[in-house]
C-alpha positions in Angstrom: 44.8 -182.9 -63.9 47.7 -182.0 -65.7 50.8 -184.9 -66.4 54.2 -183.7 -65.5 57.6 -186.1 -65.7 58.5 -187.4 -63.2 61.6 -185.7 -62.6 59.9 -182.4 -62.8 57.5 -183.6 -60.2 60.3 -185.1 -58.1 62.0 -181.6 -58.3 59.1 -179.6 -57.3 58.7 -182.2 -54.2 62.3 -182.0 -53.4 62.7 -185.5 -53.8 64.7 -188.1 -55.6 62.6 -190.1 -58.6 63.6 -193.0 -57.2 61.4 -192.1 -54.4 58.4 -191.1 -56.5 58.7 -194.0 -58.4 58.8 -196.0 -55.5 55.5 -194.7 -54.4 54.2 -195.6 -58.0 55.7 -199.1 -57.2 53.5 -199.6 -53.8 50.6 -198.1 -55.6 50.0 -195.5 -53.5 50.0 -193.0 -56.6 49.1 -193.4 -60.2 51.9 -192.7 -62.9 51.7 -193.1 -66.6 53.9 -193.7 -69.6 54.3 -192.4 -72.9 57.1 -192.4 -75.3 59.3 -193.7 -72.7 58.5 -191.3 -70.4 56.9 -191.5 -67.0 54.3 -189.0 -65.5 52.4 -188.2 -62.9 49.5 -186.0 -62.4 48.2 -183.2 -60.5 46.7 -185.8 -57.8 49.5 -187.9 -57.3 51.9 -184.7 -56.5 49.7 -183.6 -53.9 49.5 -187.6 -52.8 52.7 -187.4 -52.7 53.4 -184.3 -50.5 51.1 -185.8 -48.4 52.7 -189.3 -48.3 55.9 -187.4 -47.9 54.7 -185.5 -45.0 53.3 -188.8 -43.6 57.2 -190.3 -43.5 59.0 -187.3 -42.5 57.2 -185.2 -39.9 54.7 -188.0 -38.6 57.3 -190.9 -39.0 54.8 -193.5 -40.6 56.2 -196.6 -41.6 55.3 -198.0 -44.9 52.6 -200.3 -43.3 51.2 -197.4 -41.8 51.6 -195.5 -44.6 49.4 -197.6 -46.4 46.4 -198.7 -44.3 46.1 -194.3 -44.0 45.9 -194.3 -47.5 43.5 -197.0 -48.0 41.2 -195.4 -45.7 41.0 -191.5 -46.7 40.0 -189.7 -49.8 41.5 -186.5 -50.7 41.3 -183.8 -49.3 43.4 -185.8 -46.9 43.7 -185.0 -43.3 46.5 -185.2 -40.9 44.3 -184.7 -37.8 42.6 -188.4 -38.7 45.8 -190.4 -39.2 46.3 -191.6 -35.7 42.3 -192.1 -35.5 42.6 -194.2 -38.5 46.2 -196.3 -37.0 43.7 -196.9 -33.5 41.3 -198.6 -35.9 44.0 -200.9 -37.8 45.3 -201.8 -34.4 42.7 -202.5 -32.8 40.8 -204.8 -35.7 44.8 -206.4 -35.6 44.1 -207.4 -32.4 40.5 -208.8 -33.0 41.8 -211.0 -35.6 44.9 -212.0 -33.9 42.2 -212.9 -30.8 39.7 -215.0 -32.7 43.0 -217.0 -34.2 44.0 -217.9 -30.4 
């Protein structure tokens, strides 16, 4: 896919590059340098859309936000996400009982 700087993509995604470089930071998307430049492709916009959507509308927190994205592969899917939380909770709770 395509590279785009990062403060194109953050523009497009109507968000700060601090944000998208944040998300570069936790390694929930992939970014690139080149001349001093940073870039994202096509797959980490749309990762980040979806991480972004994941924040604002379904108010994830980071924690969250990151045992979702360890579990799906694109195309991602909204409709799993609280699926996917019932399972981290509830293998939390398994290893939190075996520890007692």
């Amino acid at each position: 896919m395509p590279q785009q700087a990062i403060a194109i993509a953050a523009r497009a995604l109507q968000i700060d590059e601090t944000t998208l470089l944040e998300f570069g930071r936790k390694s929930w998307i992939k970014m690139t340098e080149k001349g001093g430049l940073t870039y994202v492709d096509g797959h980490g916009r749309y990762k980040a859309r979806y991480i972004l959507h994941l924040r604002n509308r379904k108010h994830l927190t980071d924690q969250q936000i990151s045992a979702v994205l360890s579990v799906q592969e694109p195309p991602y899917s909204v409709e799993e996400v609280d699926g996917i939380l019932a399972q981290v909770n509830a293998a939390a709770g398994r290893q939190t009982d075996t520890r007692s």
